[in-house]
C-alpha positions in Angstrom: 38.3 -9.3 21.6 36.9 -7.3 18.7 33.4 -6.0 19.6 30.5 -5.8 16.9 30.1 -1.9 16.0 26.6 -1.7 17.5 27.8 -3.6 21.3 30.9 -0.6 20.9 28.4 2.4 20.5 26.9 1.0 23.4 29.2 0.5 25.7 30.7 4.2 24.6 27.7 5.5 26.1 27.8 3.1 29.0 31.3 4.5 29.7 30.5 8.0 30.1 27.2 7.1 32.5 29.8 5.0 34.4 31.9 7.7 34.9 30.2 10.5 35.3 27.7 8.4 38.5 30.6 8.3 40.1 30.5 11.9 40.8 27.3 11.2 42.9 29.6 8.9 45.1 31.7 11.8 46.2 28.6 14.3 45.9 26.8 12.7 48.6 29.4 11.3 50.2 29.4 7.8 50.2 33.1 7.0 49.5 36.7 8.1 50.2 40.1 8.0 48.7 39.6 5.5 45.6 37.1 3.1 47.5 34.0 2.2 45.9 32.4 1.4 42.6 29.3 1.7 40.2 28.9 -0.9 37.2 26.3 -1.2 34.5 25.2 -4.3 32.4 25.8 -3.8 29.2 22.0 -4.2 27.7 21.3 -7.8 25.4 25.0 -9.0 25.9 27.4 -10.9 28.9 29.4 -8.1 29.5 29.5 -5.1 32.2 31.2 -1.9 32.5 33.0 -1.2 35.8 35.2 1.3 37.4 39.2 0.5 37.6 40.6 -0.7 40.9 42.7 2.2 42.6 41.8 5.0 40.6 41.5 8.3 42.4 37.8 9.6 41.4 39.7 12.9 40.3 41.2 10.9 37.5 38.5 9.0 36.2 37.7 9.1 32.5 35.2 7.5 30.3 38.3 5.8 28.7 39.3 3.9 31.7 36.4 2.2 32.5 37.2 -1.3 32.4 34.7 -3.9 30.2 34.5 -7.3 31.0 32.2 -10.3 30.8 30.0 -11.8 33.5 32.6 -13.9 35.0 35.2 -10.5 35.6 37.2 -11.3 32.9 38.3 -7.9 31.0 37.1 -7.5 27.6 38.6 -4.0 26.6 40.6 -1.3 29.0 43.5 -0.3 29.7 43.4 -0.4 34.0 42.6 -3.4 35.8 38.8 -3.8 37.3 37.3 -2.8 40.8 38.2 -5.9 42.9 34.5 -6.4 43.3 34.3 -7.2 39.6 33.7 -10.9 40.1 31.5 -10.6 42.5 29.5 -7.9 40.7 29.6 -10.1 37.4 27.9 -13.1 39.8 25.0 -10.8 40.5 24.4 -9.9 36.9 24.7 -13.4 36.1 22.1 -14.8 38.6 19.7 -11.6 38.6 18.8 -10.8 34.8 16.6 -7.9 36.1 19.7 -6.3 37.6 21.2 -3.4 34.9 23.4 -1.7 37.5 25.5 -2.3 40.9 26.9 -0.2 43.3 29.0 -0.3 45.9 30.0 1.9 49.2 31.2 2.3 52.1 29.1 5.3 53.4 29.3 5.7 57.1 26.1 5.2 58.9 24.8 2.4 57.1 28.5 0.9 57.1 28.4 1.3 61.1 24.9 -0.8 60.8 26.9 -3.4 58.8 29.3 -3.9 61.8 26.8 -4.5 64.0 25.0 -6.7 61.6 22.0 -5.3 62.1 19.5 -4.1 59.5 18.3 -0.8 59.3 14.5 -1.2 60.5 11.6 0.2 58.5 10.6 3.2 60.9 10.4 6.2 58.0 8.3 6.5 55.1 11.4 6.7 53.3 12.8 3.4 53.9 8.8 1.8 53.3 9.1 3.9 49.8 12.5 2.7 48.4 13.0 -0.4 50.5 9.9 -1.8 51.2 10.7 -3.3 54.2 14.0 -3.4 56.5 17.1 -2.9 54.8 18.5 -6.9 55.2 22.4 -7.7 56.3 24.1 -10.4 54.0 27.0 -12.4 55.7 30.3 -11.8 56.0 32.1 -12.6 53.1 35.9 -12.2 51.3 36.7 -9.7 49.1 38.2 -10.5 45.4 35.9 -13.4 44.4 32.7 -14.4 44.1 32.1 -14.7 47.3 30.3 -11.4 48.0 28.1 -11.8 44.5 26.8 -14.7 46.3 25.8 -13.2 49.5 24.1 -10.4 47.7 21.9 -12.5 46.0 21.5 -15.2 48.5 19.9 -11.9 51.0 18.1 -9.4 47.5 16.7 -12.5 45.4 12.9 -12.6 46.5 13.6 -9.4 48.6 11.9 -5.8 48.0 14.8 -3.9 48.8 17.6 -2.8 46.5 20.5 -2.7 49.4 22.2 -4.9 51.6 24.1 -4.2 54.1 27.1 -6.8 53.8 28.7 -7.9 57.5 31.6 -5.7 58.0 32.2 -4.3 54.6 29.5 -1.9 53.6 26.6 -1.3 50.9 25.9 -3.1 47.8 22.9 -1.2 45.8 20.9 -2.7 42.7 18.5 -1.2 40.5 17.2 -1.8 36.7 20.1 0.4 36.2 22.9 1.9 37.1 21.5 5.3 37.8 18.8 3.4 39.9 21.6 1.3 42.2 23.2 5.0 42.9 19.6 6.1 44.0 19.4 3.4 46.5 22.9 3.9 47.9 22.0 7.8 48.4 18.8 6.6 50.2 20.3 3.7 51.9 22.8 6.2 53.6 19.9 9.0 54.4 17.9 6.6 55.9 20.5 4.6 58.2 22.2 8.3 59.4 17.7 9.2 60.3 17.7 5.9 62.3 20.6 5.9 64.0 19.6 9.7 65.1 16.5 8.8 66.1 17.8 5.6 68.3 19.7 8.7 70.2 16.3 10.3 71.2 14.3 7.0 71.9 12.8 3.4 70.4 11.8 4.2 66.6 8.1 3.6 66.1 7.6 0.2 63.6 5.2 1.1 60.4 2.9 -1.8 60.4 3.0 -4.2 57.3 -0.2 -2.7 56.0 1.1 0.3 55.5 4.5 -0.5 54.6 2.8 -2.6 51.2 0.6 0.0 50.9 3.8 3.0 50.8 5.9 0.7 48.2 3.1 0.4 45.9 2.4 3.7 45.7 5.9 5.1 45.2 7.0 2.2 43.2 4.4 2.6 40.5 2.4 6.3 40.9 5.4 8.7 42.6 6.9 10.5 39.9 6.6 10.7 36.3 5.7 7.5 34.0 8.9 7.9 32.2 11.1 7.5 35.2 9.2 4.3 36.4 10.3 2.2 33.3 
């Protein structure tokens, strides 16, 4: 498939923010070995760009992201896609305010998904990004569409921007791709505090109030104007 010359300047820059947020998957350690994935919708067009399936994150290159369109299919590249392409591709296709997915399988929140249990909303933190519990999605089978649809089936009229899917591990969202690794950073900080703090005692609940009153304010005054676009 030949791509129009503006959609390939595009997805040139697309490729290297690809790449180079996956060095904020090892950073904060969220993944190992070559598990794992961030994805970005390419902006105005059916098409996303995704890491390739079994590619240590050493060897990852702007070149080998793979594109493909929003039912997995691969566009341009060289590698084959993540194996969570289709499902990815479903959640882009059914959530049009979605620019970016991520996937991991970070410890303490992955040890919450094999309980199937969500992470409760007992830090400012989790009120801030979250706005509310972080929800479970149900178990589902890798390499189809299967996951896509539990993600959206749990995020679609939910505040937060992670799941925690039954026995796999985290699926972040955000306007964009940069955004989805945000959540998965804080998805993982906040999971590791709970857990901790179940060690000492019963976490304390934030009432509803409050936890409406925390998301407003760091959804839209926290930070600069620019980075709330």
């Amino acid at each position: 498939m030949t791509l129009a010359a503006d959609v390939a300047e595009t997805i040139v820059g697309l490729r290297r923010e690809v790449c180079g947020l996956h060095a904020e998957l090892t950073r904060y350690q969220l993944v190992v070995w070559t598990a794992g994935n961030v994805s970005a919708r390419v902006p105005g067009h059916d098409l996303l760009v995704i890491k390739p399936s079994g590619v240590s994150y050493d060897d990852l290159t702007p070149d080998n992201m793979v594109v493909c369109d929003l039912h997995g299919r691969v566009v341009e590249g060289e590698h084959a896609p993540s194996s969570d392409t289709e499902a990815q591709a479903y959640v882009y296709r059914e959530m049009p305010e979605v620019g970016g997915v991520v996937h991991t399988h970070s410890t303490y929140a992955t040890a919450w998904a094999a309980r199937g249990e969500p992470v409760p909303c007992v830090l400012t933190m989790c009120a801030d990004e979250f706005g509310g519990d972080i929800p479970v999605g149900p178990f589902a089978i890798i390499g189809d569409d299967s996951i896509g649809r539990g993600i959206v089936e749990t995020l679609r009229g939910s505040r937060s921007s992670a799941v925690l899917m039954r026995n796999h591990g985290v699926f972040a969202i955000g306007p964009t791709a940069r955004a989805a690794v945000k959540a998965a950073v804080m998805c993982e900080d906040v999971a590791r505090t709970v857990h901790v703090s179940r060690q000492l005692g019963e976490p304390l609940v934030i009432e509803p109030a409050d936890v409406d009153s925390l998301f407003d304010r760091y959804q839209n005054v926290y930070g600069q104007p620019q980075e709330r676009q």
